[in-house]
N, C-alpha and C positions, 0 to 999 in steps of 0.2 A: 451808559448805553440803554438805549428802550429795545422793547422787542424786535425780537428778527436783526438785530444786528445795526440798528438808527442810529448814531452819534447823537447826544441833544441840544447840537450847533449846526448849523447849516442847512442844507435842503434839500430836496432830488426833485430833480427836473425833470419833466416828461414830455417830451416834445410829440403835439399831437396831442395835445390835453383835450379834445374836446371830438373826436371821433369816440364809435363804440366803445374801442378799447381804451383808448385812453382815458377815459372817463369812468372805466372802475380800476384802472392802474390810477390816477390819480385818490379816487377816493378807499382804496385798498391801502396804499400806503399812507394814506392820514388816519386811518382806522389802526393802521400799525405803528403811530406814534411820529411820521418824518415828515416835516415841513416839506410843502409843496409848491414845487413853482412849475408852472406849464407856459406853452407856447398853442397859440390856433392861429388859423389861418385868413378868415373871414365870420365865423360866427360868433359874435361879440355877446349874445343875447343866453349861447349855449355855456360859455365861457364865464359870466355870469355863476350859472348856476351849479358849475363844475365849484367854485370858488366856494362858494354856499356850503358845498356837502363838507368838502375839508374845513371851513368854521366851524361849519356842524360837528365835526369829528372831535373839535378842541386844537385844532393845527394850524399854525401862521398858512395866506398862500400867498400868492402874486402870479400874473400872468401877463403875456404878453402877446399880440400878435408881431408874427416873422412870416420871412418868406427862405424855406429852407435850402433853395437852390441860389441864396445870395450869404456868399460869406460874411461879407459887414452887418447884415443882419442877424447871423447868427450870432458873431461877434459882441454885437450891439445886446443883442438878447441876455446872454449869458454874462457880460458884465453889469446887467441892469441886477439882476438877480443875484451877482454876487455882493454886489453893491447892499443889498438889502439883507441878505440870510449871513453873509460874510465867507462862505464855501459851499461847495456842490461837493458832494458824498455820492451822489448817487444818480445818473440817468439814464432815460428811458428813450428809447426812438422807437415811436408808435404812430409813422404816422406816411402814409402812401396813397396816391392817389386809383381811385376805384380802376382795374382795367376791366376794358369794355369786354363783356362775351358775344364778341361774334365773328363772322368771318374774318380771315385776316385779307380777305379781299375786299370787306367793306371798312377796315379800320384804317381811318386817316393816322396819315404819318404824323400831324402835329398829335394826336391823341398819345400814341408811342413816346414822341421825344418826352414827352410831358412826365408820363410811370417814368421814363428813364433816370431826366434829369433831376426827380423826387427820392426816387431808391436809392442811386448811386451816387451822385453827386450833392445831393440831401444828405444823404447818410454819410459823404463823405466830410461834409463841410463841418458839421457834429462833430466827430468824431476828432477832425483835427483840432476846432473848439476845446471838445468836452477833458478830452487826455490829460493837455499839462494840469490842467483845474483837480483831476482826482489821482495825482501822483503823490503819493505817502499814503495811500489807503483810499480807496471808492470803488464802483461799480458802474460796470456799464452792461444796457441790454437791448439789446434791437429786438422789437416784434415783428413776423414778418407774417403775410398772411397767405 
């Protein structure tokens, strides 16, 4: 075991690797010893340098872009990375789309469905993912803002 509790096989996943949070939850847990694997959604360039810091740290990573409100995608996702590390120990959902501050008389309903189908059924689609993957011992954690 490495510090904080890391197996030294496998990985922890963060989904939402390259938002604020995510990006010192991924490079937090390479500084504490566990291979990283993350997920973004469009910034390839951010994603990049998120990978960088966990090298930096001395830690295998891998990443991928997904789209959290599509099953097969997550699916897709999480066998890629298991493919690679050989098991998930540990993941993170860190990852929501901004809601807008303002009237709720000016907020379009597609803006709405959008947080929704991100939080909940994002979070849902993980989750069913993530489960069987960390039964015999792992962890899971939602960030919420």
């Amino acid at each position: 075991m490495l510090p904080f509790g890391f197996p030294q096989d496998g990985v922890a996943v963060v989904i939402g690797g390259t938002g604020g949070i995510g990006r010192n939850i991924c490079a937090r847990l390479a500084e504490a010893g566990a291979n990283v694997a993350f997920t973004y959604r469009k910034n390839a360039e951010i994603a990049e340098q998120v990978a960088q810091k966990v090298r930096d740290a001395g830690r295998m990573v891998d990443y991928a872009t997904l789209e959290v409100t599509s099953l097969a995608s997550i699916e897709c996702g999480f066998a890629r990375f298991r493919e690679r590390f050989g098991r998930v120990h540990s993941v993170v959902y860190s990852t929501a789309p901004e809601i807008p501050q303002q009237w709720i008389s000016a907020l379009q309903p597609e803006e709405l469905e959008r947080v929704l189908a991100v939080n909940v059924m994002g979070l849902f689609n993980v989750i069913k993912t993530a489960i069987p993957l960390l039964r015999g011992g792992g962890s899971f954690v939602t960030v919420t803002t």
